[in-house]
Each structure stands twice: as C-alpha cells, then as structure tokens.
C-alpha positions in Angstrom: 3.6 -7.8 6.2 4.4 -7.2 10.1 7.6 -7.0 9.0 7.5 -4.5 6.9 5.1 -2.6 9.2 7.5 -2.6 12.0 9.9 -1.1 9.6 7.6 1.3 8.5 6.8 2.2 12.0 10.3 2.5 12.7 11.0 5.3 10.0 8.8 7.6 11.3 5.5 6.7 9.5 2.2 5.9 11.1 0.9 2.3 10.3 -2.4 0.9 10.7 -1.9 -2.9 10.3 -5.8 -4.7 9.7 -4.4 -7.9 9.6 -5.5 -10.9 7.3 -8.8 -11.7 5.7 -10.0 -8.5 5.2 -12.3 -7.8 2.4 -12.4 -5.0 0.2 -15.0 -3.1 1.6 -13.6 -3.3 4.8 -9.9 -2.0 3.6 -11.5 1.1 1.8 -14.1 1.8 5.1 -10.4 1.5 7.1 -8.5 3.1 4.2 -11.1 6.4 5.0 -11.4 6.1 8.5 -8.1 6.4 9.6 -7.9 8.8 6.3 -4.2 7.4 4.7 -2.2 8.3 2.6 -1.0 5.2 1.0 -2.3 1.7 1.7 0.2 -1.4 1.2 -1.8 -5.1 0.0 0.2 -8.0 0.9 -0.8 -11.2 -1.0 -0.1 -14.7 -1.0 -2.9 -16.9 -2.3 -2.4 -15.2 -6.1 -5.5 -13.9 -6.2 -4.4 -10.4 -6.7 -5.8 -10.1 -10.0 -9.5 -10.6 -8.7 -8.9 -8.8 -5.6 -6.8 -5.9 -5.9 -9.2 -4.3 -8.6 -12.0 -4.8 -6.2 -10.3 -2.8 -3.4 -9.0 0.0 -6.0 -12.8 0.2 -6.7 -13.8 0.4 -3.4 -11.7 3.2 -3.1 -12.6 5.1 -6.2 -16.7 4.9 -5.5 -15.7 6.4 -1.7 -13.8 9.3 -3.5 -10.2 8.4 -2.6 -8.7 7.0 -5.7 -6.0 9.6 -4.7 -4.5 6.6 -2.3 -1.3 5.7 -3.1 -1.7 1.9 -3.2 1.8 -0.4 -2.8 1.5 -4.1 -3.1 3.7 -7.0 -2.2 3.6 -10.8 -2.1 3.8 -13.7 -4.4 3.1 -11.7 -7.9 4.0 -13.0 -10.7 6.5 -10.2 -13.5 3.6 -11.2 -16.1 0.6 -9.6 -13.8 2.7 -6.4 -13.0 1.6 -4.4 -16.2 -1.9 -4.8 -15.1 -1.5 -3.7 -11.7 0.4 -0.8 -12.8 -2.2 0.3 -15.3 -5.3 -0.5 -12.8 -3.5 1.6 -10.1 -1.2 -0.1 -8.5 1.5 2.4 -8.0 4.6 -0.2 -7.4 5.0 -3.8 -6.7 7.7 -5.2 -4.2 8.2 -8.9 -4.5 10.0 -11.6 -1.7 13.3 -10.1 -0.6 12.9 -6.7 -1.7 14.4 -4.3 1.1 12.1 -3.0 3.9 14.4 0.6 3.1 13.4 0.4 -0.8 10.1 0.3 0.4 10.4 2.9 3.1 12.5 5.2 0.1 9.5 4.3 -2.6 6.7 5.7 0.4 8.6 8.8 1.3 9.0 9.7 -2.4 5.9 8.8 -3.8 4.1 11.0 -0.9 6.6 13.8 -1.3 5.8 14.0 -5.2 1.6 13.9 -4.5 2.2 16.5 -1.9 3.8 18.8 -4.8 
C-alpha cells in the first residue's frame, strides 16, 4: 500500500495514506473529510468480503457512494464478481503495475468528471 501511494504521489495525485486497522467508519469520516475522489482498500487477512461492503455502506449512508473505490491485496478471482457488483470499481492483485493503477485512477476520474 505505501508503495503504491508513493507512486500515486509521484504522478501528480494527492494521497491521504490512514494506515492500517482502520475501521469503516473511520475510512468513510476520512473518505469525507479530506473529500476524495477515489479511495483505494488494501487487504490481506481475506476478510474483504465482510469488510469491504461495510465501508461501501459507510459511504453510501454519508451520501458519497459517488467514490470511486479501488481495491488491492490477497483476493481471491472467485470473490471479484461480488466486489464488482457491490461497488468495487476494479481489483488489482500482487504484482500488478503501480502505472496500471495510476492509468485505471486517471481514467476512471476523467470518465466521472464527463
């Protein structure tokens, strides 16, 4: 994850990194503080199927279920579907490219924007 903030970062895009253990209220209160654009969940443990729906949620009952949401981590092909359809807009697994990433961001903002 500070990774692919720092590569973020380097292409011209502001990051807010939170760190680890945050829970879902406290990414959406972040998510609308600092009033993003797209928010990126990194996960490891796979428990992304009981916590990503929770911070999609979050978002939706504080009005911004217009947040593009990335996620990235250990996730297994057989969950993607369901991320996709709960709002998860894409899904970069280990050794995916910080520049597909940083291509995915630019685009997906550029197309909301139109």
């Amino acid at each position: 994850a500070k990774i692919v903030a720092r590569a973020l970062r380097d292409a011209g895009m502001e990051v807010v990194y939170t760190g680890i253990r945050q829970t879902p209220e406290m990414i959406a209160d972040t998510a609308l503080q600092e009033d993003i654009d797209v928010l990126g969940l990194s996960i490891l443990s796979g428990s992304h199927m009981d916590l990503f729906p929770l911070v999609v949620n979050e978002l939706e009952k504080r009005g911004r279920g217009d947040i593009i949401i990335v996620a990235g981590g250990i996730i297994q092909d057989d969950d993607h579907p369901a991320l996709k359809e709960m709002g998860i807009k894409e899904i970069f697994g280990p050794g995916t490219s910080t520049q597909a990433i940083i291509d995915f961001i630019k685009e997906a903002v550029a197309e909301r924007a139109s």
